[in-house]
C-alpha positions as CSV (number, residue, x, y, z in Angstrom):
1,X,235.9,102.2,-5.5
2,X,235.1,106.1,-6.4
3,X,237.2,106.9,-2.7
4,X,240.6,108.8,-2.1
5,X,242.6,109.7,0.2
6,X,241.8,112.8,2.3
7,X,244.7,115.2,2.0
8,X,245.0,118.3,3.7
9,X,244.4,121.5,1.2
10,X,247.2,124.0,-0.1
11,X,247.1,127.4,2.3
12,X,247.5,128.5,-1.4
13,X,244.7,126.8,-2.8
14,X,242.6,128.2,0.5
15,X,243.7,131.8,-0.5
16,X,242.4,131.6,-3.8
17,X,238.9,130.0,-2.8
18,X,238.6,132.8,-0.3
19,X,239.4,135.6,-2.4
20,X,237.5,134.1,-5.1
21,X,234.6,134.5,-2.7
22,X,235.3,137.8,-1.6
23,X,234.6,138.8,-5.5
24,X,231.8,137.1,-6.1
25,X,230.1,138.0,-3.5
26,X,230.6,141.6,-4.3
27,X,232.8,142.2,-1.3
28,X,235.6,142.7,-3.3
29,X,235.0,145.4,-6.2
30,X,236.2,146.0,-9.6
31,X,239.1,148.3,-9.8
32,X,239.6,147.6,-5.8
33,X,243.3,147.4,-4.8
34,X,244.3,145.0,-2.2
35,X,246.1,145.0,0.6
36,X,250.1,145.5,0.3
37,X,250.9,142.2,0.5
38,X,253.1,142.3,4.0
39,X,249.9,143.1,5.6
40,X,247.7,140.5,3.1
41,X,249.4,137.4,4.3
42,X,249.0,138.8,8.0
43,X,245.7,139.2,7.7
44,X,244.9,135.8,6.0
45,X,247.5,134.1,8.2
46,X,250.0,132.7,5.3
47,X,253.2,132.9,4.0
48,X,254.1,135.6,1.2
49,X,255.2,133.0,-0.9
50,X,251.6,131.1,-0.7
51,X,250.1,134.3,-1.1
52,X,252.0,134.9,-4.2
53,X,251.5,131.7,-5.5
54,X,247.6,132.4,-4.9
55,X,247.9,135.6,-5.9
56,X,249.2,134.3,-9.4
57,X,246.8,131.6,-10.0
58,X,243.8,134.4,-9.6
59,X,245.8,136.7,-12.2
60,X,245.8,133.7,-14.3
61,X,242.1,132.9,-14.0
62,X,241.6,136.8,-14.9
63,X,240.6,137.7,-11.7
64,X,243.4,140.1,-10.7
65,X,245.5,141.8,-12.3
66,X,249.2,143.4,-11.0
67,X,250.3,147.0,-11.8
68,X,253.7,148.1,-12.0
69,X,254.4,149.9,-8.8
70,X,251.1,150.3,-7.7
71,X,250.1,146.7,-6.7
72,X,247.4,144.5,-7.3
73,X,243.6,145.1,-8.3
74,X,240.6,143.5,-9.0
75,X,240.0,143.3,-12.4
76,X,237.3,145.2,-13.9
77,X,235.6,142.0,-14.8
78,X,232.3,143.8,-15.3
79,X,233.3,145.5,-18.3
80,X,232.2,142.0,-20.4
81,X,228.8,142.2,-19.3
82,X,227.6,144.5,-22.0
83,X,230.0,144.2,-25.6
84,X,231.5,147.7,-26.4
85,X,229.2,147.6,-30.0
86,X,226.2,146.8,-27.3
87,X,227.0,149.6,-25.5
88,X,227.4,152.2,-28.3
89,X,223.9,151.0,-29.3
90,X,222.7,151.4,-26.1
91,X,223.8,154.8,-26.0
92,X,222.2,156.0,-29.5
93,X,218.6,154.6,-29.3
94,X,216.2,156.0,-27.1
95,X,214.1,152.7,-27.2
96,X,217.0,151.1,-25.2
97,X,216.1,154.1,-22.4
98,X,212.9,152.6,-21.6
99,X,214.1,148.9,-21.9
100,X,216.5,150.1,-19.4
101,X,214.4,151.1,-16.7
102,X,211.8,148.4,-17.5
103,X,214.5,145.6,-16.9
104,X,215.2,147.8,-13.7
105,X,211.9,147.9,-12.7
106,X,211.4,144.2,-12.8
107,X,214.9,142.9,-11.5
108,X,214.9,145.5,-8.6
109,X,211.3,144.6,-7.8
110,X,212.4,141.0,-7.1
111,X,215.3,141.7,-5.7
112,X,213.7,143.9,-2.8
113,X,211.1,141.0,-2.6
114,X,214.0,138.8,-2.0
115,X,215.7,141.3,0.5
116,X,212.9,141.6,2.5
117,X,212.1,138.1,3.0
118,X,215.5,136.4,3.3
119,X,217.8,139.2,3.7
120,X,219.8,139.4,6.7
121,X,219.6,142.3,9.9
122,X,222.7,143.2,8.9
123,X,221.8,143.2,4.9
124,X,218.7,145.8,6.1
125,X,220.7,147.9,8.3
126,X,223.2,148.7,5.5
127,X,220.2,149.6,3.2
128,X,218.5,151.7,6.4
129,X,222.0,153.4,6.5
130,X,222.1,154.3,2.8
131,X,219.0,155.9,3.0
132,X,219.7,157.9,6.2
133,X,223.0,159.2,4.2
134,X,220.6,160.0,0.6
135,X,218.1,162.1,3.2
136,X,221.0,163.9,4.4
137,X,223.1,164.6,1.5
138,X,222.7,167.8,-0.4
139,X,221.4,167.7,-3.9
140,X,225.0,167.4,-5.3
141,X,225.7,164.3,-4.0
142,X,221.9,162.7,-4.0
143,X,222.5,161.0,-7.5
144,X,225.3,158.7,-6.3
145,X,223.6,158.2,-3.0
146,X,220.7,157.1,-5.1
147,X,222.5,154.5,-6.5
148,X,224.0,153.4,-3.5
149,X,220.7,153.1,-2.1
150,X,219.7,150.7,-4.5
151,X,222.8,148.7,-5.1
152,X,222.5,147.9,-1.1
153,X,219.3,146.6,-1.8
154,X,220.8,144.5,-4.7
155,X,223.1,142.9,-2.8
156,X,220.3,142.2,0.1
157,X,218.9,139.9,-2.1
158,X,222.3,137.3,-1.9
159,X,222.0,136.6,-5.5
160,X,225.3,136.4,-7.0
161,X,224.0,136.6,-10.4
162,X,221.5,139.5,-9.6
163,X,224.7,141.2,-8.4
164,X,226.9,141.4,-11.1
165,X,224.5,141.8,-13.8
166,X,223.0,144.9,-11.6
167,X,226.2,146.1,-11.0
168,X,227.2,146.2,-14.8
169,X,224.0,148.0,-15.3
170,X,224.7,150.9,-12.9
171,X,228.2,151.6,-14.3
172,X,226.3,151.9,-17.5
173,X,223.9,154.6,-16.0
174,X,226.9,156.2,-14.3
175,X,228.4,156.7,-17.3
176,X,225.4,158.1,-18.9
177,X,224.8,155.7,-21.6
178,X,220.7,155.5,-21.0
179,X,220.1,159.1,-19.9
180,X,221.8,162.1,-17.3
181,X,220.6,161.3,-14.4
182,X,221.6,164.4,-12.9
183,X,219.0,166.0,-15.7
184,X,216.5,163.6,-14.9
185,X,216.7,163.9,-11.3
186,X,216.5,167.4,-11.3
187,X,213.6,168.1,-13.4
188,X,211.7,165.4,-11.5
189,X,209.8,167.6,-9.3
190,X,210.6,168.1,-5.5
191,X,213.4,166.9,-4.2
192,X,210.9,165.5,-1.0
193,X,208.6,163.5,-3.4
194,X,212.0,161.4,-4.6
195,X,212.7,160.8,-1.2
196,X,209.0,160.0,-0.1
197,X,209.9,157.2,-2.6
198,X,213.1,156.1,-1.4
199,X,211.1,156.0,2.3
200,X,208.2,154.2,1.0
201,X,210.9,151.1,-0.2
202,X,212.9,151.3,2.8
203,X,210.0,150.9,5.1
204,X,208.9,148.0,3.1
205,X,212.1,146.4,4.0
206,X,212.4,147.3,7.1
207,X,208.9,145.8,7.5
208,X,210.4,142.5,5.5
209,X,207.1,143.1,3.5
210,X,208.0,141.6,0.1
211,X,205.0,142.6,-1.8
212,X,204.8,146.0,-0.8
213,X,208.9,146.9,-1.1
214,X,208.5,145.7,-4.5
215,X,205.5,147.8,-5.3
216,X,206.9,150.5,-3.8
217,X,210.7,150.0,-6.6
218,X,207.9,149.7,-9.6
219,X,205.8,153.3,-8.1
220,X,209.5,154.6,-8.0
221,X,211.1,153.8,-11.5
222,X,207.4,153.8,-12.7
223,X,208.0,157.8,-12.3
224,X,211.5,158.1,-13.6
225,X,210.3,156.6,-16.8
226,X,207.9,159.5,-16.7
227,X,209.6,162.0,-16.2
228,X,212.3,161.2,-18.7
229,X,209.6,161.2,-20.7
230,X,208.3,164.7,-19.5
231,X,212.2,165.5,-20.4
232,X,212.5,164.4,-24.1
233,X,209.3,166.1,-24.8
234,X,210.6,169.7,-23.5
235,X,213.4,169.4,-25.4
236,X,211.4,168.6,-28.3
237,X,209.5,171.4,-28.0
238,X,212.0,173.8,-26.6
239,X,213.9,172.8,-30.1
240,X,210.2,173.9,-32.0
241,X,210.5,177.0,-30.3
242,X,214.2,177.9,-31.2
243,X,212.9,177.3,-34.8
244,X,210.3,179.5,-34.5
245,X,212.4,182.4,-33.1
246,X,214.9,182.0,-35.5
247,X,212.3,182.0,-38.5
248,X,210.5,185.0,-37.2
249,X,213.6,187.0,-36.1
250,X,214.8,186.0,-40.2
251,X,211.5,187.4,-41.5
């Protein structure tokens, strides 16, 4: 017969499986330290030595890692989403800006489907709240409250996979490997027509209208692609016109 005994599970083996959720479900962030871990073991109710021996199974598994005198982090487990040589390419080809926000366009649109139909009240009051921060925040700080936004729409949609691989895409963007989006967003127009756009998803959501939150992401990156677009072809032609000068100031 297929049966054992029952036996009761390692607090150990219970540390790791809660941790291990903790980081999949993108509680737990790359680069986040944890808890001192005194104040770890109170808080998950187990010895230190359980902790520790939890703690070195999820170093093992590549989950953690330990600094010297500065404790222990999540490990940036992200980083082997895109390869380094991917990366570089990424950051050389223009074609790969408009793949970019193409893939955005399509994975955010389902994921703010998926938010407004199954996401929780909580899951859309976090998103309401991100958006009440981007409408307050001044210009400065509107490109990382942008991203914010989104991300808490990303993680409405409680897909795990739809998580990570988002999330590995905006450290990308933060870093500037598809395009500044501080240039981007600043030549887009009025600041209030961005954040007409921002309301228009957010209602959506709030609305738990699935159709028209996702129409409402594809209007929105539908008009960053544009105006990058609008971007490159100033600069083009601003770079015609510094020839020009140049020539006629040589004649």
């Amino acid at each position: 017969m297929p049966f054992q005994k029952v036996q009761s599970e390692k607090l150990a083996s219970a540390v790791v499986r809660q941790i291990e959720q903790l980081i999949l479900r993108g509680i737990l962030r790359p680069g986040e330290r944890l808890p001192a871990e005194r104040e770890l073991s109170e808080r998950m109710g187990v010895s230190r030595p359980s902790l520790r021996e939890a703690l070195s199974e999820l170093q093992e598994a590549g989950l953690l890692v330990a600094r010297a005198g500065a404790g222990v982090y999540v490990a940036e487990v992200l980083g082997s989403a895109f390869s380094p040589a991917l990366v570089r390419l990424f950051a050389t080809h223009d074609d790969a800006v408009y793949d970019a926000l193409d893939f955005r366009r399509d994975v955010e649109g389902l994921a703010a489907d998926r938010a407004a139909r199954h996401g929780s009240e909580t899951d859309l009051a976090v998103i309401d709240a991100a958006m009440n921060k981007l409408e307050a925040a001044p210009p400065a700080e509107a490109v990382a409250l942008d991203a914010e936004f989104h991300m808490a729409i990303i993680e409405a949609s409680n897909n795990v996979v739809l998580l990570h691989m988002m999330r590995s895409m905006y450290d990308l963007l933060e870093g500037g490997v598809f395009y500044n989006r501080q240039v981007v967003f600043a030549r887009c127009g009025e600041r209030d027509l961005l954040l007409d756009q921002h309301r228009a998803i957010n209602a959506a959501l709030q609305a738990r209208d699935g159709a028209a939150a996702r129409a409402a992401i594809e209007a929105h990156l539908d008009y960053i692609a544009a105006a990058y677009r609008d971007q490159k072809r100033a600069e083009a032609n601003e770079e015609i016109s510094q020839r020009r000068l140049r020539h006629d100031i040589a004649r």
